[in-house]
N, C-alpha and C positions, 0 to 999 in steps of 0.2 A: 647530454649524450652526443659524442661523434659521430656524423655518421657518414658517409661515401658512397654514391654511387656511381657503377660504372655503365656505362653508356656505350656502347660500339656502333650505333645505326639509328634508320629513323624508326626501324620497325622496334626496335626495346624502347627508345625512349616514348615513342607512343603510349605500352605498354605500364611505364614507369610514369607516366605523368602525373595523376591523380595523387599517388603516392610523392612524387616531389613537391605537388602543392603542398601534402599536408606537412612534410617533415620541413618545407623553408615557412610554413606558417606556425609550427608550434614554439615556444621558446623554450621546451626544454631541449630540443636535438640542435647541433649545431651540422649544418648540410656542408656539403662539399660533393662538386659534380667532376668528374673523371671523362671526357671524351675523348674515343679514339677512333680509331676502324673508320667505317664510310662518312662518317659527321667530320671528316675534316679534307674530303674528296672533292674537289669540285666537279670532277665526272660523275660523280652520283647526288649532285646537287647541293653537297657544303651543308647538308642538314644540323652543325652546331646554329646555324644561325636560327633556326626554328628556336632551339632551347632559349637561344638570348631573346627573340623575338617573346617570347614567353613571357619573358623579364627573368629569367632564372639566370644564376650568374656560372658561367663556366670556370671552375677555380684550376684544372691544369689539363694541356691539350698533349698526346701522346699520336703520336705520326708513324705508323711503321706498314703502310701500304704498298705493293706494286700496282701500276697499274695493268697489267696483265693477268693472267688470269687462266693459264695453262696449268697441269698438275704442280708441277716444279714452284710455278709463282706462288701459288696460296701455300705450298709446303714453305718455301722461302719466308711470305709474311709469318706465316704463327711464327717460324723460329726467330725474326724478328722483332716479334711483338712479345715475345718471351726476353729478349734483350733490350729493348726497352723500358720493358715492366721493370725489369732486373734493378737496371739503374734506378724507379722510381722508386720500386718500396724500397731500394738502402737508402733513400732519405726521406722518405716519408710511412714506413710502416709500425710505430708509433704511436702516429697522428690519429687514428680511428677508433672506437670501440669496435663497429662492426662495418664491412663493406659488403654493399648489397649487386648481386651477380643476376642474370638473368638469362634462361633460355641457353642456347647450345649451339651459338655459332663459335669458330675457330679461333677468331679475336677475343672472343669471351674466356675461351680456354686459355689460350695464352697469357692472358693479363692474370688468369687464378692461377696456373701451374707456376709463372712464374714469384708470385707470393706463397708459394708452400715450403721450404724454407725459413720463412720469417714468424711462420705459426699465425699469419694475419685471420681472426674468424669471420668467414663469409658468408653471407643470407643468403641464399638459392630460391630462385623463383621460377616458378616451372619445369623443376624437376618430375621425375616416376614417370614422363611421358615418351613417349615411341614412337622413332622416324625410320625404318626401317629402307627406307629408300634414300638416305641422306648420310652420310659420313656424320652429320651432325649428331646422331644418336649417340655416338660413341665419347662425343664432348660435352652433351650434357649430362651423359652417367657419371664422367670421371672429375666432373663439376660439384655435382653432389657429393663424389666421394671426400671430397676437401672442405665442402661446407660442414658447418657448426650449426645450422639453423636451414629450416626448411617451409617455404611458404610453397601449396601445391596447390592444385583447381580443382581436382576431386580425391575421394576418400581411396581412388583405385591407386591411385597416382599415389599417396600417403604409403600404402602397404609395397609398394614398388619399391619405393625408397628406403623402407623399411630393410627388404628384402637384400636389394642393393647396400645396403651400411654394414649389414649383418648385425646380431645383440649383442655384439658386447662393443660394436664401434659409439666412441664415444658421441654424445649429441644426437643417441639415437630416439632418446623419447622430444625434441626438438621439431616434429614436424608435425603444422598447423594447415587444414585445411583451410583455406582462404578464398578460397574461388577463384578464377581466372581475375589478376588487377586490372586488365583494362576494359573490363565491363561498369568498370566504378565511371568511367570513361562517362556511361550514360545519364550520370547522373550531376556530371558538373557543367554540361552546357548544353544549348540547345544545336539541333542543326540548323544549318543555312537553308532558306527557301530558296526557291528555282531561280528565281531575279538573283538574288542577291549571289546567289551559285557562279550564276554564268556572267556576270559582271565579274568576280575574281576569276572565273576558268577559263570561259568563253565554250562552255560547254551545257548544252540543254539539256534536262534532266526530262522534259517534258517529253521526248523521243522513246520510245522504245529501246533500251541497252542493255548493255551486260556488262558487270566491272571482269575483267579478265588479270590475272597476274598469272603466270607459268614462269618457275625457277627450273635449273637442271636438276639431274638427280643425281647427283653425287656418288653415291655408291657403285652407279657404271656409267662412266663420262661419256664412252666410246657411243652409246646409245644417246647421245645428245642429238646430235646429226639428224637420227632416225626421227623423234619423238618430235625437233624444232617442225621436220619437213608435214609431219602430220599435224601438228599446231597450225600452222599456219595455212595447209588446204582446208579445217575446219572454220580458220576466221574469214578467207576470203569467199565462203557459202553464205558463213550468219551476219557479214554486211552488209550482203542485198536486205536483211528482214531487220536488222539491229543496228542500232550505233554499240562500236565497239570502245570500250572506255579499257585502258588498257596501263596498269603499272609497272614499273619496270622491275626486271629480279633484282635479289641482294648478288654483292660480289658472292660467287660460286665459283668451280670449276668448270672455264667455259661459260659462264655466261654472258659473256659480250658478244656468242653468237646469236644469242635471241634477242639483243640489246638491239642488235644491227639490222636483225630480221624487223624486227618491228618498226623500227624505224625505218626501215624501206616502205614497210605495209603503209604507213601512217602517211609517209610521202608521195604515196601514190594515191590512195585515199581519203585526202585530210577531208575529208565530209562524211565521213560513216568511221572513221579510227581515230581517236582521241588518246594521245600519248603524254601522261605525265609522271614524273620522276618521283616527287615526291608530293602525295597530298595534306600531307598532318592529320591529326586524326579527327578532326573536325570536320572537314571537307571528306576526308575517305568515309566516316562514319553517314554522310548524307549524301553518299554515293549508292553505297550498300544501302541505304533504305530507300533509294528512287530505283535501283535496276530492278530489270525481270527475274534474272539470277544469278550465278558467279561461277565462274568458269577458270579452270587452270590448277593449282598443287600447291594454294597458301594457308601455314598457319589460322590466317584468319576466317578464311571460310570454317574451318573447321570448329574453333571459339567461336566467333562472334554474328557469324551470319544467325543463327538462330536466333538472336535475340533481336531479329530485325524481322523474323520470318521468311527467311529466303533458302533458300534450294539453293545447292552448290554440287554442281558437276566437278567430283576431285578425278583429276585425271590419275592414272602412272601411280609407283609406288615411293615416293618422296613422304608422303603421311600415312603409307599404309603402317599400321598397328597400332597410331594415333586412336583414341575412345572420339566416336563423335556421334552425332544423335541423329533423330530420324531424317533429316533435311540433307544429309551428305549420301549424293548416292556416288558408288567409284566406279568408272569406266578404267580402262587402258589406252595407252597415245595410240587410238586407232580411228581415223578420221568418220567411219561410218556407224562405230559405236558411239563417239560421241557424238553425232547426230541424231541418230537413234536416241538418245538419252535427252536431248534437247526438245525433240516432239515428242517425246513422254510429257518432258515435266509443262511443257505449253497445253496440257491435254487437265491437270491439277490446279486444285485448287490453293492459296497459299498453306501454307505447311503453320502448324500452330500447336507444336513441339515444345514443349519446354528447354532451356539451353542448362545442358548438364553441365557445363562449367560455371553457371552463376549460383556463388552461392549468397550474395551480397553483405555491402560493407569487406569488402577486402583490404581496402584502407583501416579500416579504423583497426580489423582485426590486427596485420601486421603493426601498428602502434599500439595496441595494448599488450601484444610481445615484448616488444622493445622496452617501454616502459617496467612492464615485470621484470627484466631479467637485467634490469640497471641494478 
């Protein structure tokens, strides 16, 4: 069986890993890897090279970035990366039984709208879920709408997309609950111990921290401004008591002013703010299990921190309508509420929640799909 995936960032292929092992390990799928969007950025750190460092082979690289980052530019990329796609699948749509999609950034959109045309059927993974603070909501519903095949983390997220397809759309009995993929993540390596951490980071685990990530919120850019200047009076209080371990945003609208911000914090700071671009998920996975707890508006707090036991301060509305479990409490970008929420949760004991997205074997389950419906 053919099969393709597409890759736009560090944050999917993280996501997609577990699952690339097994389809470049099985001999019945034959793999082909698709990178585009920030994995061929050297401002957001060239993360194809993570994939190849992998040993995974990259079979075709697709380029349609600006790098700015204003409304106009990210409108300009999609309709670029729609031109691109264009030319790709007239000569390669074909090639695939199935190509496997991910998640609900703009690059993602782009690369599936422009194979709708060609009838190419697509896997969705992570569909039925809700950003209602992110323009992104609107690209992974109309993601799903194009997909033939539906891998989802919970059964809520299943009847969403249900809902979303309506019955009589075709491929509507095609959706499998899987669990979130990259919890499969915990099961294919170990983390790095504190030595071994800070020889590749130069960063001690052994400190008191907090992993930090804040992306903008898309849905009102204009309120970046506002939300940056109160991010950034909250990191320069939890300094003096934390080291601040701190990743950068995905391309968004506007975010190269938090990009910029940080990295001033970090320059003026470099003993209490710890700025890296890209950890891989190995290194980020033994982040989140050494911090106190996580702070800022990512995806990942909202998956994965529970299955580390950790409390996530989700700021702002970027994941509001997002399902997430008892360990996510939501403040607003208000510097004394999220203080206030900080000496709460130093006040608890660790959280030992079950993580509503694992529902394990997410791997194997999406290949025993595959295989059925050869």
């Amino acid at each position: 069986m053919k099969i393709a995936i597409l890759t736009s960032s560090r944050a999917d292929y993280g996501i997609y890993k577990p699952l690339i092992k097994a389809l470049n390990g099985d001999p019945f799928f034959h793999l082909t890897i698709i990178a585009f969007g920030t994995h061929l950025s050297n401002y957001h750190g060239h993360t194809i090279d993570e994939i190849e460092k992998d040993g995974f082979t990259v079979n075709y690289k697709v380029n349609s970035l600006l790098l700015t980052d204003d409304e106009n530019s990210i409108s300009t990329s999609l309709g670029l990366t729609i031109v691109k796609f264009a030319e790709f699948w007239e000569s390669h749509w074909k090639d695939f039984d199935w190509v496997f999609c991910l998640g609900d950034r703009f690059e993602m959109f782009a690369a599936v709208t422009a194979a709708l045309s060609y009838g190419i059927r697509f896997a969705h993974i992570h569909g039925g879920e809700t950003t209602l603070g992110a323009i992104d909501n609107v690209f992974r519903h109309s993601i799903s709408l194009v997909s033939k095949l539906h891998f989802v983390a919970n059964p809520v997220f299943a009847e969403r997309v249900k809902l979303l397809l309506g019955e009589t759309k075709e491929g509507n009995g095609n959706i499998i609950v899987s669990g979130a993929l990259s919890l499969d993540n915990l099961d294919q390596f170990e983390l790095f111990g504190k030595e071994e951490f800070f020889s590749k980071w130069q960063i001690d685990l052994s400190i008191p921290s907090i992993l930090v990530t804040v992306h903008p919120e898309t849905v009102i850019p204009e309120q970046n401004a506002v939300h940056l200047r109160e991010t950034i009076a909250v990191l320069i209080e939890l300094k003096n008591q934390y080291q601040l371990i701190i990743t950068m945003p995905n391309i968004d609208t506007y975010g190269s002013i938090y990009r910029n911000e940080f990295t001033i914090l970090s320059e003026k700071y470099p003993d209490k703010v710890k700025l890296v671009e890209n950890f891989g998920t190995q290194s980020y996975f033994t982040v989140m299990h050494s911090v106190k707890f996580m702070l800022g508006n990512t995806s990942s707090g909202i998956i994965e921190a529970a299955s580390f036991n950790k409390y996530v301060i989700n700021i702002g509305d970027r994941q509001k309508g997002r399902l997430s479990g008892e360990n996510v409490l939501n403040v607003s970008f208000n510097k004394n509420e999220i203080i206030s929420c900080v000496r709460h949760i130093e006040t608890l004991t660790n959280v030992q929640s079950a993580n509503i997205y694992y529902h394990g074997g997410a791997v194997d389950k999406i290949i025993e799909t595959l295989k059925s419906l050869f």
